[in-house]
VOBA-1610 file (N, C-alpha, C; in pm, whole numbers, padded with zeros to 5 digits, always signed):
BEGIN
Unk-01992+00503+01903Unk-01932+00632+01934Unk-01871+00691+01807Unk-01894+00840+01791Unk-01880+00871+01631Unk-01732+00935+01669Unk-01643+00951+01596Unk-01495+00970+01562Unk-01479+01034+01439Unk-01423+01170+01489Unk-01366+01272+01362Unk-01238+01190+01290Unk-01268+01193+01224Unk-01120+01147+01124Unk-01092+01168+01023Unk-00940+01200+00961Unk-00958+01279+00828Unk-00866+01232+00766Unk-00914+01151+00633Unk-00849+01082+00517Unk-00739+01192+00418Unk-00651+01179+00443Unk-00564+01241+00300Unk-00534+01164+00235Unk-00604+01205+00054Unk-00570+01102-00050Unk-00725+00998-00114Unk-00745+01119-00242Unk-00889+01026-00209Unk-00884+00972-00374Unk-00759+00875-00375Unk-00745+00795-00454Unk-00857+00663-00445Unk-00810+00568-00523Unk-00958+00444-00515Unk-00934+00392-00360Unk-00807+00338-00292Unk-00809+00298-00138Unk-00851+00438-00071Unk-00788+00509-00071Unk-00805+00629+00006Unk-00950+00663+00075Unk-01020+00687-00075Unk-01156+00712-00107Unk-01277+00611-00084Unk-01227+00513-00072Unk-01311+00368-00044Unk-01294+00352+00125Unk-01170+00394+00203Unk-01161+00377+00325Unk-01246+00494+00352Unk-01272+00625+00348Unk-01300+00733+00380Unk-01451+00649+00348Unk-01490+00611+00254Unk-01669+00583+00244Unk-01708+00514+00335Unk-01604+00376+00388Unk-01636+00266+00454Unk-01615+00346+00623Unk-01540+00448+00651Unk-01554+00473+00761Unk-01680+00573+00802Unk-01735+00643+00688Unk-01858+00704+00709Unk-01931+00612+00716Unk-01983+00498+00629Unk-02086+00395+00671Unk-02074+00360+00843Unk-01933+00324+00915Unk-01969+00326+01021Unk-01996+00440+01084Unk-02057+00537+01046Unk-02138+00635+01130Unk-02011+00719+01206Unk-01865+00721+01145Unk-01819+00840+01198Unk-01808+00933+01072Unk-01728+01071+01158Unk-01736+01248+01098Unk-01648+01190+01026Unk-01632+01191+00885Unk-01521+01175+00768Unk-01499+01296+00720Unk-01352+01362+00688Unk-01310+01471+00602Unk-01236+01357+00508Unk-01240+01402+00400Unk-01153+01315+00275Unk-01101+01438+00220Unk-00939+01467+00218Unk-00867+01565+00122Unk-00821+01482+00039Unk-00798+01634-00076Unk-00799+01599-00240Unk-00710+01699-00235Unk-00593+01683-00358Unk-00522+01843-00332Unk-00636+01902-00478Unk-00698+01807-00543Unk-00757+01835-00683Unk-00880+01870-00678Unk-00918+02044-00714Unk-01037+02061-00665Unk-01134+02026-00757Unk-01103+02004-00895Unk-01255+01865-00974Unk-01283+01808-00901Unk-01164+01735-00862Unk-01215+01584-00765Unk-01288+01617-00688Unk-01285+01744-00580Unk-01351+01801-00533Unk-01504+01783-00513Unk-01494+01848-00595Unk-01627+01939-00689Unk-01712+01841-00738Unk-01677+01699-00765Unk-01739+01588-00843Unk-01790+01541-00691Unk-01670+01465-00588Unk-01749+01408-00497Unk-01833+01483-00402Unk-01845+01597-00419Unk-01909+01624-00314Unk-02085+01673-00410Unk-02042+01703-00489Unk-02175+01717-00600Unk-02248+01598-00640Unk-02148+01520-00674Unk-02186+01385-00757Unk-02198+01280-00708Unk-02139+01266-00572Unk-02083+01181-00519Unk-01997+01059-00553Unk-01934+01069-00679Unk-01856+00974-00725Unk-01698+01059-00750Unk-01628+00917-00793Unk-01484+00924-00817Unk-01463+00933-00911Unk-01486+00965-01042Unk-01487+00831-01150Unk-01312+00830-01261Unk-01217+00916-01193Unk-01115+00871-01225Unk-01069+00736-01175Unk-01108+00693-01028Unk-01064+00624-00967Unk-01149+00479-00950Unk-01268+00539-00920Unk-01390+00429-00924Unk-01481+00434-00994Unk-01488+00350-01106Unk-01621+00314-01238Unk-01777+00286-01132Unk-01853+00320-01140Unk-01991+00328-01139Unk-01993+00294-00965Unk-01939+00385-00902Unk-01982+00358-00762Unk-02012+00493-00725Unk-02089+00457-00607Unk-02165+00594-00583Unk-02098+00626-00357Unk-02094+00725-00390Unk-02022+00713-00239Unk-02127+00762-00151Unk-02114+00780-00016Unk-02200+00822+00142Unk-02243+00931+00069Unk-02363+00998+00118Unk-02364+01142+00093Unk-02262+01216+00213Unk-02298+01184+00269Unk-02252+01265+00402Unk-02082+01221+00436Unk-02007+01205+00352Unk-01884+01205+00326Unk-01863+01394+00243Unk-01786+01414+00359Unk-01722+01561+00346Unk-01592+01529+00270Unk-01587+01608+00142Unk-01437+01634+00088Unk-01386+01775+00077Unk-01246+01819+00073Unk-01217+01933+00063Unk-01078+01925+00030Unk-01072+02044-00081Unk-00898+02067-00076Unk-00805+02140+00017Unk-00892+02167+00146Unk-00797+02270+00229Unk-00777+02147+00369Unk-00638+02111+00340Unk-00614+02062+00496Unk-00654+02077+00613Unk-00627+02214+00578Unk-00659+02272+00739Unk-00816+02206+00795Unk-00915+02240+00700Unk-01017+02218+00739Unk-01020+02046+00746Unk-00982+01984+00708Unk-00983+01797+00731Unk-00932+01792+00866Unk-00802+01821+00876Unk-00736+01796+01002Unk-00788+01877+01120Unk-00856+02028+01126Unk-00847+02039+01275Unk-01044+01977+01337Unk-01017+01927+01459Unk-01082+01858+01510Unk-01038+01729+01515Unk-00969+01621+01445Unk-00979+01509+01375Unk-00904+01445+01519Unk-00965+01378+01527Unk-00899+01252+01613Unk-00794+01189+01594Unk-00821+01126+01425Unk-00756+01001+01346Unk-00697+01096+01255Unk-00566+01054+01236Unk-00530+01084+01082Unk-00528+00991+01022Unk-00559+00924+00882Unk-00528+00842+00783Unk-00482+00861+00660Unk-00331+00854+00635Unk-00268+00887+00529Unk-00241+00768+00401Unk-00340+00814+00306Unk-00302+00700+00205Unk-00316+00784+00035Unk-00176+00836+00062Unk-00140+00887-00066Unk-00005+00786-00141Unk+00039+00846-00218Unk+00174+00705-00310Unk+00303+00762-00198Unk+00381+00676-00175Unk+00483+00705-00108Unk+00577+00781-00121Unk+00604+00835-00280Unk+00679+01007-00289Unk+00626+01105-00258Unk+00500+01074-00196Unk+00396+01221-00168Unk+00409+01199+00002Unk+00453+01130+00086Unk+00413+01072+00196Unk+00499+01196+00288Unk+00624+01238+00225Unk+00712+01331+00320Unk+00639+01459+00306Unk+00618+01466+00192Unk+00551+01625+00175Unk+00395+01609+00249Unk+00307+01575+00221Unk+00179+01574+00259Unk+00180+01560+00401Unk+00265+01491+00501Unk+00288+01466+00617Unk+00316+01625+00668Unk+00405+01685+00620Unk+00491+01774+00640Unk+00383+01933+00643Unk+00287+01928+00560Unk+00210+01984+00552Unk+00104+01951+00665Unk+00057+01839+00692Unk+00004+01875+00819Unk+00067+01850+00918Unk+00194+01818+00954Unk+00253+01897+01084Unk+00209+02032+01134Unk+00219+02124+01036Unk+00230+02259+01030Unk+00131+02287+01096Unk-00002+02210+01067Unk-00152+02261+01088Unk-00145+02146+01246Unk-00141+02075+01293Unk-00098+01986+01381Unk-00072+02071+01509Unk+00079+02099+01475Unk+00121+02243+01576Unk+00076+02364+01554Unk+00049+02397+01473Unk-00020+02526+01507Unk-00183+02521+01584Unk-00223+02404+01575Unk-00382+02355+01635Unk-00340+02323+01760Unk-00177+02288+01808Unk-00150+02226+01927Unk-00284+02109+01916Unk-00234+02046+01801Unk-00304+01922+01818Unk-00264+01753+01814Unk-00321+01686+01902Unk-00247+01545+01889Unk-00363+01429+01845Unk-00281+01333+01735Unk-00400+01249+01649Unk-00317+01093+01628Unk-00390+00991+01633Unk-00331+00894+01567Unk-00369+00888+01517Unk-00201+00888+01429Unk-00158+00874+01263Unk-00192+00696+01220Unk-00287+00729+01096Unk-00257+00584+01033Unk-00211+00559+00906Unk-00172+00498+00836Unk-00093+00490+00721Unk-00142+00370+00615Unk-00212+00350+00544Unk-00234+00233+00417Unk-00167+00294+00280Unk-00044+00296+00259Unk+00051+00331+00167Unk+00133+00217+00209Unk+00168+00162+00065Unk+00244+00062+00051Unk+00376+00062-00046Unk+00479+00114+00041Unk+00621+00104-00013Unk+00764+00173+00021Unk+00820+00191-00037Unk+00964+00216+00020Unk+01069+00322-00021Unk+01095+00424+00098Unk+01073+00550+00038Unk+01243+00544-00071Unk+01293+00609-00155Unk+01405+00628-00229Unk+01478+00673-00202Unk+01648+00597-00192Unk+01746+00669-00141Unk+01791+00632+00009Unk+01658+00653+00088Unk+01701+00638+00196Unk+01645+00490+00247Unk+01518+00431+00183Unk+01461+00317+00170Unk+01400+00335+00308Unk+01356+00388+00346Unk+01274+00452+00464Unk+01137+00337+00432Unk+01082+00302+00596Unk+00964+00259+00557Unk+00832+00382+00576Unk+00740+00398+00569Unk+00606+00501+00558Unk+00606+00535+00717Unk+00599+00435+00816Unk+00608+00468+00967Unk+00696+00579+00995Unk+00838+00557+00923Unk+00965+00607+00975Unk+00932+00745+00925Unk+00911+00757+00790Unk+00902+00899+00725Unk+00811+00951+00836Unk+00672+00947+00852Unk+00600+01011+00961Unk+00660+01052+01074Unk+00700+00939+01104Unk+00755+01016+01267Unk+00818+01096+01232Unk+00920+01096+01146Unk+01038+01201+01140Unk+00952+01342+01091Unk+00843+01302+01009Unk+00781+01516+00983Unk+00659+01521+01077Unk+00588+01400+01139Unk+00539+01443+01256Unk+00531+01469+01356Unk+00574+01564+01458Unk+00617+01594+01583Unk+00576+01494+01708Unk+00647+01415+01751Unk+00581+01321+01854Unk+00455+01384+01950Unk+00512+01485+01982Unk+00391+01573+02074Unk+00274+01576+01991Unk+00262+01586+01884Unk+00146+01562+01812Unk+00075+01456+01754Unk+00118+01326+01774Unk+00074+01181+01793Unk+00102+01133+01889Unk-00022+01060+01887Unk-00044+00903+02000Unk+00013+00759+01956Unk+00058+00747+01814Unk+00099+00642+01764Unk+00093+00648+01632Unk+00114+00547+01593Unk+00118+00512+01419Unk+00109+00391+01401Unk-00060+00389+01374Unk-00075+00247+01273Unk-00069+00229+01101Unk+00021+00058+01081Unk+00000+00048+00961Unk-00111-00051+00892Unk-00217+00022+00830Unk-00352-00076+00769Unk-00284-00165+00652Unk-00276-00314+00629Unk-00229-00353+00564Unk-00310-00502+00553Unk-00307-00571+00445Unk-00348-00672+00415Unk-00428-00690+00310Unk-00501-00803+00243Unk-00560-00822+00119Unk-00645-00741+00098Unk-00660-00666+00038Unk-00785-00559-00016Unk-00769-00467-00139Unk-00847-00535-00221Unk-00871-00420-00360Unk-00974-00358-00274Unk-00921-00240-00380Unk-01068-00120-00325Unk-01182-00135-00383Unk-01148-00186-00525Unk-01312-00227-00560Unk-01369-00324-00526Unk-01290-00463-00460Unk-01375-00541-00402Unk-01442-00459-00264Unk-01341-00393-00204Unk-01477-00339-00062Unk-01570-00262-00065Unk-01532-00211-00159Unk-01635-00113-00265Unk-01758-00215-00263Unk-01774-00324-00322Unk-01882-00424-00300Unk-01911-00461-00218Unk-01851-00450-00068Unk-01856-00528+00044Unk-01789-00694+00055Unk-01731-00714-00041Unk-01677-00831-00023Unk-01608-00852+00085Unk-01589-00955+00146Unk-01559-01024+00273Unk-01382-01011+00283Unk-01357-00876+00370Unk-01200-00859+00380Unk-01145-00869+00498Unk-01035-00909+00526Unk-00951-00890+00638Unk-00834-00840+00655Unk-00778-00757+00733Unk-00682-00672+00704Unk-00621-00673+00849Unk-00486-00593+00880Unk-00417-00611+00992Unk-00403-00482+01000Unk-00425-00411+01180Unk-00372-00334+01238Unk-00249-00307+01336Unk-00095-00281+01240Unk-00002-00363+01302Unk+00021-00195+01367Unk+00103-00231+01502Unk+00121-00086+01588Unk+00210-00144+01719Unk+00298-00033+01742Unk+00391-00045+01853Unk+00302-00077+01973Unk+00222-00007+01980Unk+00134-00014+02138Unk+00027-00092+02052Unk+00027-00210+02115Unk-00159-00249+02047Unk-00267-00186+02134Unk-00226-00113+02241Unk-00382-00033+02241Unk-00445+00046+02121Unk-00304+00099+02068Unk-00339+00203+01971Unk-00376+00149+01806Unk-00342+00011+01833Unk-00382-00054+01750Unk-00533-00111+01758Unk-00572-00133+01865Unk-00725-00157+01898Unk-00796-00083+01907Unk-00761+00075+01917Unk-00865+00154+01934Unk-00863+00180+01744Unk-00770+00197+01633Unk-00792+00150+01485Unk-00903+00053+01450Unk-00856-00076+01531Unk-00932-00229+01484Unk-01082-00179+01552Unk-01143-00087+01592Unk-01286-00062+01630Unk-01356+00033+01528Unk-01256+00122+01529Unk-01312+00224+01385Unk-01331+00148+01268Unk-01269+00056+01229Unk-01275+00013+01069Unk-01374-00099+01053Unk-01361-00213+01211Unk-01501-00315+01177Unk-01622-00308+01184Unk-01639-00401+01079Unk-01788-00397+01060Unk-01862-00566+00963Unk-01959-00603+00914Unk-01979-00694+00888Unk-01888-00766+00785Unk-01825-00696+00721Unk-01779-00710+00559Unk-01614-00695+00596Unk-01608-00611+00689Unk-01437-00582+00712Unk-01409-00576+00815Unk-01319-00707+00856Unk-01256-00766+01009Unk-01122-00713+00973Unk-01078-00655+01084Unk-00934-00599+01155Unk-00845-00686+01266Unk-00781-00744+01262Unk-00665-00823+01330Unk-00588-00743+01394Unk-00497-00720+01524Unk-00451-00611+01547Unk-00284-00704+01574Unk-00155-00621+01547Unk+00010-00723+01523Unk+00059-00597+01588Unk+00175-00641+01616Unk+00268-00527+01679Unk+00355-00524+01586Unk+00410-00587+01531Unk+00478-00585+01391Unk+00479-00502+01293Unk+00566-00387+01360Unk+00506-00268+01239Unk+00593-00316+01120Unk+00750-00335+01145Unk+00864-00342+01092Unk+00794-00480+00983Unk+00764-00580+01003Unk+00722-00732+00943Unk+00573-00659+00885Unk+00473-00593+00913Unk+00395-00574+00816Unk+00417-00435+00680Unk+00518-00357+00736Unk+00530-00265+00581Unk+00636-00348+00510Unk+00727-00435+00529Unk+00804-00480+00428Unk+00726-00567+00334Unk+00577-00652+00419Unk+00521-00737+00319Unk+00404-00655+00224Unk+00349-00538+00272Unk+00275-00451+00214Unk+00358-00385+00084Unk+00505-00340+00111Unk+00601-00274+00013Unk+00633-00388-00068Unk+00711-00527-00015Unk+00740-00602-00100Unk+00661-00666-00226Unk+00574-00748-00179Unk+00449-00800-00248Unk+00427-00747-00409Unk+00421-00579-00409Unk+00419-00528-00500Unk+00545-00578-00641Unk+00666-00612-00566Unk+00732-00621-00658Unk+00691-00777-00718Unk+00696-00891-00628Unk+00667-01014-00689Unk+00534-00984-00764Unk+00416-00912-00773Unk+00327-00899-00828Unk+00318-00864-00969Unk+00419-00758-00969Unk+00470-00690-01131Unk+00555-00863-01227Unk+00585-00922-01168Unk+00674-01098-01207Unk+00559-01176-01214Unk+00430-01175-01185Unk+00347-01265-01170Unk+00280-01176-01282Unk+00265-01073-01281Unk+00177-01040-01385Unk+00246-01053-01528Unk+00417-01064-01527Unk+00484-01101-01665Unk+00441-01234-01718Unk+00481-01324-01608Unk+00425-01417-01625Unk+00292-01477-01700Unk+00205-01429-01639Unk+00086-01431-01749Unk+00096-01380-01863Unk+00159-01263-01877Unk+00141-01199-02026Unk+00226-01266-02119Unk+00297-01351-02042Unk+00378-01436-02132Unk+00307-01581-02163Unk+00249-01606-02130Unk+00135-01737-02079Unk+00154-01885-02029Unk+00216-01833-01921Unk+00282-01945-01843Unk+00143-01961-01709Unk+00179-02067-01688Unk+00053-02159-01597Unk+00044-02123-01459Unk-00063-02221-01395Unk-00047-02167-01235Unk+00058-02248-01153Unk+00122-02355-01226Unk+00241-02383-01178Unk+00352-02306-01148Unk+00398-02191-01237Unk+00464-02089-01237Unk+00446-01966-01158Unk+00342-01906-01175Unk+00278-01850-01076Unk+00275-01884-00948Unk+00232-01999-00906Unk+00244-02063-00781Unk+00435-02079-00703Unk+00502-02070-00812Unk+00609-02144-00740Unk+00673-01982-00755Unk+00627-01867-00875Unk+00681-01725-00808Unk+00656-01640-00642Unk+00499-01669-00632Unk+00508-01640-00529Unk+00544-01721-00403Unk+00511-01805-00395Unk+00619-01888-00259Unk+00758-01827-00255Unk+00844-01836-00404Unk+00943-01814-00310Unk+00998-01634-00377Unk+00891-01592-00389Unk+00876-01480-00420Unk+00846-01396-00230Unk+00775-01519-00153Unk+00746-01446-00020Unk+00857-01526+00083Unk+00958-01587+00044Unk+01075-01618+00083Unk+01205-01517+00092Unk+01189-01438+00001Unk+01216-01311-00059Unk+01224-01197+00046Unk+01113-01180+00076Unk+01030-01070+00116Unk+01078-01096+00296Unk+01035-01225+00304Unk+01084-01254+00481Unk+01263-01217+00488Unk+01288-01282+00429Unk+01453-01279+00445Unk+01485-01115+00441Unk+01441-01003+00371Unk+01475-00876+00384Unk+01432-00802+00504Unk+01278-00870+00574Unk+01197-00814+00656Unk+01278-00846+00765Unk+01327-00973+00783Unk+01387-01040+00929Unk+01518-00972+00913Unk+01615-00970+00826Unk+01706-00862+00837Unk+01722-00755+00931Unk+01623-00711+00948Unk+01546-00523+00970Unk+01501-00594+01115Unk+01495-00736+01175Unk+01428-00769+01319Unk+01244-00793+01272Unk+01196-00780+01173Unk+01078-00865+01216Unk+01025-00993+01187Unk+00917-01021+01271Unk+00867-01137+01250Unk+00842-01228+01180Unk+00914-01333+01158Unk+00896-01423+01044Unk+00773-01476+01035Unk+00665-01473+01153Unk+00536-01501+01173Unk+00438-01429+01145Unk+00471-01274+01087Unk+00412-01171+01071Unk+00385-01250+00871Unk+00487-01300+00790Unk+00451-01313+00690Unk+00413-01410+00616Unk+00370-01503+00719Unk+00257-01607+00658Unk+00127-01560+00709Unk+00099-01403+00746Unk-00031-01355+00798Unk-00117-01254+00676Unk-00179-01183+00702Unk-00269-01130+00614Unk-00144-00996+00575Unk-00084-00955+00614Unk+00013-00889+00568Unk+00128-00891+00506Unk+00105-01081+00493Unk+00223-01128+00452Unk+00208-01190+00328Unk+00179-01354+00334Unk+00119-01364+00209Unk-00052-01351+00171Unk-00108-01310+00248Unk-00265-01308+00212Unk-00256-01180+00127Unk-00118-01049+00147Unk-00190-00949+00063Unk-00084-00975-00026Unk-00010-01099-00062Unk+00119-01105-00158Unk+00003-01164-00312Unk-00089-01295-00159Unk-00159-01376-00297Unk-00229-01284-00335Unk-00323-01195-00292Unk-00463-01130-00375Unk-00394-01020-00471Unk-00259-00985-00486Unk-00142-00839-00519Unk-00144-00946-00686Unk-00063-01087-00640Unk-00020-01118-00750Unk-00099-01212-00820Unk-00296-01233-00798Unk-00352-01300-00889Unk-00417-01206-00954Unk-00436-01103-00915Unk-00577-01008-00935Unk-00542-00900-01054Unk-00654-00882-01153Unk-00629-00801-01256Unk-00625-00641-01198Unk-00714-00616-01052Unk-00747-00557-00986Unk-00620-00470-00951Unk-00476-00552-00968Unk-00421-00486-00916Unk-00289-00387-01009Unk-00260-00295-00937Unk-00204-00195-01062Unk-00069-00303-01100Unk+00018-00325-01003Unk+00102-00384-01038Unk+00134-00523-01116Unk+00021-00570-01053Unk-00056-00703-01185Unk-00026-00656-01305Unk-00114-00565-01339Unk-00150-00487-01492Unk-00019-00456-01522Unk+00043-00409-01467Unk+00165-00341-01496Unk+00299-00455-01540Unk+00318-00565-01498Unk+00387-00640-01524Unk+00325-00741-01641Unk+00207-00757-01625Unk+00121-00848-01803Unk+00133-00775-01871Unk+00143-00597-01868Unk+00163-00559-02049Unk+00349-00562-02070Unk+00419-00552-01958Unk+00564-00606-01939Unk+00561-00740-02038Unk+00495-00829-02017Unk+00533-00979-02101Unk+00466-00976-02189Unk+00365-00882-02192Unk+00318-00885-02351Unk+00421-00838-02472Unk+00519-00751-02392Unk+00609-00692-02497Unk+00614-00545-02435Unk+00510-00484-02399Unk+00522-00297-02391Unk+00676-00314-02322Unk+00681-00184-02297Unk+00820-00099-02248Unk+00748-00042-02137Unk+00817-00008-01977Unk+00828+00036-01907Unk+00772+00198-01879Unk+00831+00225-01969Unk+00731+00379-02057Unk+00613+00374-02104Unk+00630+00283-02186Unk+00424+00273-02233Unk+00363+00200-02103Unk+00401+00151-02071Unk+00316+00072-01897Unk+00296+00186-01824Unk+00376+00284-01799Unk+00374+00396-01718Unk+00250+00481-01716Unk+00275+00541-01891Unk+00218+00598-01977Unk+00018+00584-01997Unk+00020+00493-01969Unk-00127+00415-01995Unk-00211+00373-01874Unk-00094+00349-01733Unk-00191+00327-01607Unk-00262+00422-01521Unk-00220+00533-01567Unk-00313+00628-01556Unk-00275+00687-01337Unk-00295+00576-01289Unk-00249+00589-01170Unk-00072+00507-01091Unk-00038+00566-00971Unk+00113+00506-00927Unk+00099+00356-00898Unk+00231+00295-00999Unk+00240+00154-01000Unk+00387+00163-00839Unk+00349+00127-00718Unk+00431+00176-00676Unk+00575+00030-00653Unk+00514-00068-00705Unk+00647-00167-00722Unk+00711-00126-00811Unk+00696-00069-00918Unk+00847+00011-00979Unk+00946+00072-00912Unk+00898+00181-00827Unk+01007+00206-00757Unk+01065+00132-00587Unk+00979+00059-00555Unk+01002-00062-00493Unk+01126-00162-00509Unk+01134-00177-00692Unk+01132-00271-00662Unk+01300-00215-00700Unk+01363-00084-00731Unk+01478+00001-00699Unk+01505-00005-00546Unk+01416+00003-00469Unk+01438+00020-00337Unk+01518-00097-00251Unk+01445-00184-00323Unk+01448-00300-00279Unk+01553-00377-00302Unk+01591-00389-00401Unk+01699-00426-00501Unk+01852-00317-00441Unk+01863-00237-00384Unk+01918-00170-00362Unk+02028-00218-00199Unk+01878-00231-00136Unk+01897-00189+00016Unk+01890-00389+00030Unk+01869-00464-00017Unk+01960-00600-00051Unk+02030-00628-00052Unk+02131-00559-00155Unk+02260-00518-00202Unk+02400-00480-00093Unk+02289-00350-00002Unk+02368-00291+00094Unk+02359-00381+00180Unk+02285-00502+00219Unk+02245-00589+00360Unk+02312-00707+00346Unk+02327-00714+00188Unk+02397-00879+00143Unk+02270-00980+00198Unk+02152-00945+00128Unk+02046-01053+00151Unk+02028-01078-00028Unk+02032-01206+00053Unk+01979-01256-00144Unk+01886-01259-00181Unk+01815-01202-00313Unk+01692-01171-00313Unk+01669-01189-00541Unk+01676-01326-00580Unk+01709-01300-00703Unk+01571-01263-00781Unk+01480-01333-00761Unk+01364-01262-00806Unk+01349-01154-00815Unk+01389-01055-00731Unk+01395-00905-00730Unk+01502-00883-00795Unk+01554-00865-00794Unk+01695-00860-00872Unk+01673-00890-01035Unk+01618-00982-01047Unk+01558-01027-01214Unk+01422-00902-01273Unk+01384-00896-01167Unk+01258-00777-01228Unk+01339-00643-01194Unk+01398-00613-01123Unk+01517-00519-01138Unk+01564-00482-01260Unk+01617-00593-01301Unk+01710-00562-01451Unk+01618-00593-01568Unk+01443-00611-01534Unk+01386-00588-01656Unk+01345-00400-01633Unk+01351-00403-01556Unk+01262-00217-01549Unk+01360-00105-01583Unk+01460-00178-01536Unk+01632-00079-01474Unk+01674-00045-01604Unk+01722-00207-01645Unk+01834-00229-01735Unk+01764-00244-01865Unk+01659-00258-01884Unk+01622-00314-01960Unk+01634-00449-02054Unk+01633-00564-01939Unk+01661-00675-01990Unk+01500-00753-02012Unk+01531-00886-02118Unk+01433-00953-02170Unk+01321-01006-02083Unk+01194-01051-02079Unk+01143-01089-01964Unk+01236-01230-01952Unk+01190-01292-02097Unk+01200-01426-02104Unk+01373-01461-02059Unk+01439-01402-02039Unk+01598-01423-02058Unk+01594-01404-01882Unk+01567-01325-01814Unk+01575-01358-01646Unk+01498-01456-01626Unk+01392-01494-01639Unk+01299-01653-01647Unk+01406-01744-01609Unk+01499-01731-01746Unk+01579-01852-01829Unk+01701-01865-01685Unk+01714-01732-01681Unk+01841-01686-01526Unk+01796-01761-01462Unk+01694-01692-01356Unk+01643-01726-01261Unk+01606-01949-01218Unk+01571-02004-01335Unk+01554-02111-01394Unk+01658-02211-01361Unk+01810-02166-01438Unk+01912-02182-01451Unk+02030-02201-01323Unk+01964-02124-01234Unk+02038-02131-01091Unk+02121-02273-01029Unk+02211-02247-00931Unk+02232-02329-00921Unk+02141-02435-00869Unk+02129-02546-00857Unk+02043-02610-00732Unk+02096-02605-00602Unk+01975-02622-00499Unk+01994-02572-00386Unk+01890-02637-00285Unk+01904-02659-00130Unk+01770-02667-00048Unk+01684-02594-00044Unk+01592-02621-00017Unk+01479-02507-00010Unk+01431-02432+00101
//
């Protein structure tokens, strides 16, 4: 059964979900606010700010006018960077109610909004009019976009208040190459989707400093010790983050060159500055401001969280890599 649905954000995930949902034979709109981008995929059929030598559906529709993505659309799927998430939302409200139209909202944006430390669910509801959704799922779990880009063998979670509305998601997206799990855990899967990012930017210092998989190994464990203790805070599932939302997308975040925040924390231990890392990735590293968020709303909860806190005061404060290592290292001893 074919399903209108319309991608905002046709970044490398964005743009890779929008291809993979045309392969399953539904109506795809993919918005761009950038009309090159435009103009390239729908001519060229490629990305190539985003994706090196891939070639997308023909029959993948892009456009810079909202209006035209959203009315008809069944599905919404919002996967732009999370400072764009209030505005872009907000913008199709407008078109939403004025269509007197109702869609489930889905969300693969990973992080935590500033200030108010809002998760991506929360921001939506609040600029999308309930009368105009059926729900809000969050797509989350291990996936580079260029591995699905290849078809490599992924699994991902459809976490949602109602799991109907989560199962009628987990039908649109499978297919041979990409299995969908469906959690009710909305709260336990965006903290491990938002968190992850930050232990990832520490794993990628790590290497650039050239420390082993002993190190690595023992950042993320209790790098996703971390991550539970802030999530269960907030009421969710401590079972939600030994799952594909938990550490399955913590491990593939913090081995993979694939990933921005990887990259972003190895030229960190190589020596760059925070500015030249910025400067050079060309696209949003969004555990930087994560990992403010995070570090923050810790603070306000009295959850202990020192790993974060140590990559905190390398981005923030500008402290040494090697000298929070030495911190962090130095601790007292303790159970585990």
């Amino acid at each position: 059964m074919t399903t209108k649905i319309a991608v905002l954000g046709a970044g490398s995930w964005g743009s890779v979900l929008a291809n993979l949902l045309t392969e399953n034979g539904h109506e795809v709109t993919l918005w761009s606010h950038k009309a090159s981008q435009v103009a390239e995929m729908n001519e060229h059929h490629t990305n190539t700010a985003y994706m090196h030598d891939f070639e997308y559906e023909h029959n993948l529709n892009v456009t810079d006018d909202m209006k035209v993505a959203l009315t008809g659309a069944e599905v919404v799927l919002f996967v732009v960077p999370t400072k764009a998430i209030r505005e872009v939302s907000a913008q199709a409200a407008k078109i939403l109610v004025a269509n007197q139209q109702q869609v489930t909202v889905v969300h693969a944006t990973k992080g935590l909004e500033q200030d108010t430390y809002k998760r991506v669910s929360e921001m939506l509801a609040e600029e999308i009019p309930a009368a105009n959704r059926d729900g809000i799922v969050v797509l989350s779990g291990p996936s580079h976009a260029e591995d699905v880009a290849k078809k490599d063998l992924t699994l991902i979670t459809a976490a949602a208040e109602n799991e109907d509305v989560a199962r009628k998601i987990q039908k649109l997206f499978m297919n041979p190459y990409f299995r969908v799990y469906t959690n009710t855990d909305v709260i336990g899967a965006e903290f491990g989707a938002a968190l992850k990012n930050i232990i990832a930017i520490g794993a990628g210092a790590l290497h650039g400093l050239g420390y082993g998989d002993n190190a690595k190994a023992a950042l993320i464990t209790r790098g996703l010790a971390e991550i539970s203790r802030l999530g269960q805070s907030f009421g969710a599932n401590p079972i939600t983050f030994i799952g594909l939302s938990g550490v399955g997308d913590l491990v593939v975040t913090a081995t993979s060159v694939n990933s921005r925040n990887w990259r972003a924390g190895n030229e960190l231990g190589q020596g760059k500055s925070l500015s030249e890392v910025i400067d050079t990735m060309g696209m949003v590293i969004e555990g930087v401001a994560t990992t403010k968020a995070a570090h923050e709303l810790a603070a306000q909860r009295h959850v202990e969280m020192p790993i974060t806190d140590a990559i905190y005061d390398v981005l923030y404060n500008g402290a040494e890599v090697r000298s929070v290592i030495t911190g962090l290292m130095q601790r007292e001893g303790r159970p585990e």
